[in-house]
C-alpha positions in Angstrom: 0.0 0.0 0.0 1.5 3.4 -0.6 1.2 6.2 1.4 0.8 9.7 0.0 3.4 12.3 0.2 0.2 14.3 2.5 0.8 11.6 5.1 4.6 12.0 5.5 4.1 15.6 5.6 2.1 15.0 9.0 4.3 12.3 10.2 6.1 13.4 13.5 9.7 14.8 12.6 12.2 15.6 14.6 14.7 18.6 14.8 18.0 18.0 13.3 20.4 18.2 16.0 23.5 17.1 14.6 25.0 16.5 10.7 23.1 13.8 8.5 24.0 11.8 6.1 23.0 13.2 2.7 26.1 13.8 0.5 24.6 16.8 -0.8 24.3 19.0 2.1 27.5 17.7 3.5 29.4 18.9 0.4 27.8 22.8 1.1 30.1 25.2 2.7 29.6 25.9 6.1 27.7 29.5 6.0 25.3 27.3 3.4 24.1 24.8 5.6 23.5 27.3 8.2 21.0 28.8 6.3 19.2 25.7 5.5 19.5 24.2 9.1 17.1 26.3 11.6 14.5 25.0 8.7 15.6 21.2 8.3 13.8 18.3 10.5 14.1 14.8 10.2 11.1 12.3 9.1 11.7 8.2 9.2 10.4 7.0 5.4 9.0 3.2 4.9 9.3 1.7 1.1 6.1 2.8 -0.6 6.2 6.3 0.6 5.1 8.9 -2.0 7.1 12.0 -1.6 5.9 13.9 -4.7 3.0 13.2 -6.8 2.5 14.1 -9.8 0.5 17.6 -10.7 0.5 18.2 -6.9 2.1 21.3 -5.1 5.8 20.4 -4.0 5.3 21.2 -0.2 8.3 20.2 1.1 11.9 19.2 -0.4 13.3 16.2 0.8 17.4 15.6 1.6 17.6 11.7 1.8 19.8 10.1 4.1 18.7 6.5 3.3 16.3 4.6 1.0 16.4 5.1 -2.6 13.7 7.7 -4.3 12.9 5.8 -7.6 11.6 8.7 -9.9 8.4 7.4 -12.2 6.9 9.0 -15.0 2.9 8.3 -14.9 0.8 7.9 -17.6 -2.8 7.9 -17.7 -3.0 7.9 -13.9 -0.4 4.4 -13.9 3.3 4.7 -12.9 4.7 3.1 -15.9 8.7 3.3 -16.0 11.8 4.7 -13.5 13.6 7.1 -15.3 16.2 7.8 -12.4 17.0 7.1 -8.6 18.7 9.3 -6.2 19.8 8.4 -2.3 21.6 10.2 0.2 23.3 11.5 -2.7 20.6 14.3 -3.6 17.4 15.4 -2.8 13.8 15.6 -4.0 11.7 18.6 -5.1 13.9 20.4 -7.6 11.0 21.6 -9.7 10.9 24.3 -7.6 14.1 25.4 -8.4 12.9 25.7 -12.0 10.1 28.0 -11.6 7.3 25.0 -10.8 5.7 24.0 -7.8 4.5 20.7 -9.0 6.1 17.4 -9.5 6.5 16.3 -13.0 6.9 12.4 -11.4 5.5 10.5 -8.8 8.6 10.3 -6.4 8.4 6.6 -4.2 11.0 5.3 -1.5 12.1 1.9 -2.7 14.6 -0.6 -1.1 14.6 -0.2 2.2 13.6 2.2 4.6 15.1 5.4 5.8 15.2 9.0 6.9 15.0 11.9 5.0 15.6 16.1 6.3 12.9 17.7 4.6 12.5 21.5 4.5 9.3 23.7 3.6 9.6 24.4 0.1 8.7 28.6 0.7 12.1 28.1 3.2 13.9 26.5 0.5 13.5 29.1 -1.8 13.8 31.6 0.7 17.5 30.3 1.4 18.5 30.4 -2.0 17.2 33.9 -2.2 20.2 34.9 0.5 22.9 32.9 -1.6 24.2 32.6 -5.4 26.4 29.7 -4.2 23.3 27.6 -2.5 21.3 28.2 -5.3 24.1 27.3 -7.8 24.8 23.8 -5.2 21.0 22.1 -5.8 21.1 23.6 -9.6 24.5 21.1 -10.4 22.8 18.4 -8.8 19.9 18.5 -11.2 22.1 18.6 -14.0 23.6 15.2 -12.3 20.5 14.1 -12.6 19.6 15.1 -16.0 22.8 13.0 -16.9 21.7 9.9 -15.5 18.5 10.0 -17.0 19.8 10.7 -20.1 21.6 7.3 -20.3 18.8 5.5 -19.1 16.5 6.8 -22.2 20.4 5.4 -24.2 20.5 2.4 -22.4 16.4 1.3 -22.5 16.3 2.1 -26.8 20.1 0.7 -27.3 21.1 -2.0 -24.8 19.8 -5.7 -24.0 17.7 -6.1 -20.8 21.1 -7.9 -19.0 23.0 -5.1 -19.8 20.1 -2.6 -18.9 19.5 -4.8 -15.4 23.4 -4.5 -14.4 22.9 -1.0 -15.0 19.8 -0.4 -12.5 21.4 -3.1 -10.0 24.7 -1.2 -9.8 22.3 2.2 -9.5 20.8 0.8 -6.5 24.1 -0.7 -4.9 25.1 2.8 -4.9 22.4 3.5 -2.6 21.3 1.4 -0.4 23.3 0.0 3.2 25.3 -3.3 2.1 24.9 -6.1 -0.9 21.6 -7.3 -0.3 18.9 -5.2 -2.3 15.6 -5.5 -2.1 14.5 -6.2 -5.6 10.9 -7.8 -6.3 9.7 -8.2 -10.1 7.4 -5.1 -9.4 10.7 -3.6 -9.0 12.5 -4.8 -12.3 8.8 -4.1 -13.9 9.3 -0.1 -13.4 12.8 -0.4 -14.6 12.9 -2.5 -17.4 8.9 -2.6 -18.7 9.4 -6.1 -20.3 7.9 -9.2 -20.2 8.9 -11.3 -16.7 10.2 -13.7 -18.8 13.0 -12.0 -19.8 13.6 -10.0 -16.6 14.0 -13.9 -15.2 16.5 -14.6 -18.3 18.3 -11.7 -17.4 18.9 -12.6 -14.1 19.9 -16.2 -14.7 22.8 -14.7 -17.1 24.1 -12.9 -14.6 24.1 -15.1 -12.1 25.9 -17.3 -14.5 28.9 -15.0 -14.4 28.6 -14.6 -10.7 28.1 -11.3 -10.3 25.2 -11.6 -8.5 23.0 -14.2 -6.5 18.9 -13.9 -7.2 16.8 -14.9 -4.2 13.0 -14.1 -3.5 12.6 -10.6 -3.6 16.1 -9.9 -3.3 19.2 -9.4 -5.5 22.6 -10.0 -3.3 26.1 -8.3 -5.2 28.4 -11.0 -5.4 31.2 -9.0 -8.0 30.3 -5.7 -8.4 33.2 -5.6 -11.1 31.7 -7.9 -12.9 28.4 -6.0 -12.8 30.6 -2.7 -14.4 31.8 -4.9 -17.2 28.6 -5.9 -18.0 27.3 -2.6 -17.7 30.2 -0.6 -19.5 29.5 2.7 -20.6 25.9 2.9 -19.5 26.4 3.2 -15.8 29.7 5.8 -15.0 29.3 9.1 -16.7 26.8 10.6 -13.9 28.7 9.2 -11.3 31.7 11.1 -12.8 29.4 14.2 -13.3 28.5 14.2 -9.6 31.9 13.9 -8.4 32.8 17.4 -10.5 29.9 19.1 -9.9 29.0 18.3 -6.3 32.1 16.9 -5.0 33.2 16.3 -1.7 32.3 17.8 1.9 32.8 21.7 1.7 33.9 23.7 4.7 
């Protein structure tokens, strides 16, 4: 059952009292976080959390710090593909940096659960307001973003669905605690939108090279090497974008 992104906005938070662990707002100078942190409070997230719907008013921006946000496009009222996923190593909401304040996508926690520091969107933009180098912080990660979702439009016209799966696996493995992902076939479904036939062909071929072991519901990285070869060039240029454009911890 998923719960709407109205709920999580009145779940209890609490107020952030020390550093999380998104990547994004830990790479922000110093004088930039302050301005985001009387604002920021901390919610707990379970898979199947909406955090954005789409055509609805963008409330409140969310800083992940665990969980992965699988961003689906909808189409006649049915989520039908992912065409990206972000973890601790962005956030959720951008639209409103762009001059809109609704979602484009439905925005769902998949995985596992997590935490996420959310901040009233009206705040948000108010803090950017104060700073050129804020606002110019959450604006590269969008173009990170707009990166990665380029190569999965690449990868779903060009690739084969093993390739295309290696791909998505390696995505999540970037993003959630460990090397056991949870991974049902609604999950390879919104990534992959073929028949479960070949999503269960795919996985046999890679757990034929070893580079993964497929269980019930789960996917468990054996060779995450392996998973890269098999991947090659579809998985890597974001990843190379985000560490030039957002970097590492600021000061």
């Amino acid at each position: 059952m998923m719960t709407h992104s109205s709920d999580i906005a009145d779940r209890p938070a609490t107020p952030v009292s020390e550093g999380g662990e998104n990547r994004l707002l830990a790479a922000l100078t110093t004088s930039d976080r302050a301005l985001l942190a009387p604002d920021l409070e901390r919610v707990s997230l379970v898979v199947g959390d909406t955090l954005l719907t789409v055509d609805q008013p963008i409330d409140y921006v969310y800083f992940l710090e665990g969980g992965i946000a699988a961003v689906l496009e909808v189409i006649d009222g049915e989520r039908q593909h992912a065409v990206g996923l972000l973890g601790a190593d962005g956030y959720v909401g951008w639209p409103i940096l762009l001059g809109d304040d609704r979602s484009p996508h439905d925005v769902v926690l998949r995985a596992e659960p997590g935490t996420a520091l959310r901040i009233p969107a009206d705040r948000l933009l108010a803090a950017v307001e104060r700073s050129d180098t804020l606002r110019a912080a959450l604006l590269r990660f969008i173009q990170v973003f707009l990166i990665q979702m380029g190569r999965t439009v690449v990868s779903a016209l060009s690739h084969p669905v093993e390739r295309r799966l290696a791909r998505w696996i390696l995505l999540y493995h970037d993003r959630v605690r460990g090397d056991e992902i949870s991974m049902t076939h609604e999950e390879f479904r919104l990534m992959l939108a073929v028949r479960r036939s070949s999503i269960t062909d795919a996985l046999h071929r890679l757990e034929e090279t070893l580079a993964i072991k497929s269980v019930r519901g789960r996917v468990i990285v054996r060779d995450r090497e392996k998973l890269l070869e098999m991947a090659a060039m579809t998985y890597g240029p974001p990843e190379e974008a985000y560490q030039r454009l957002v970097g590492t911890p600021g000061n």
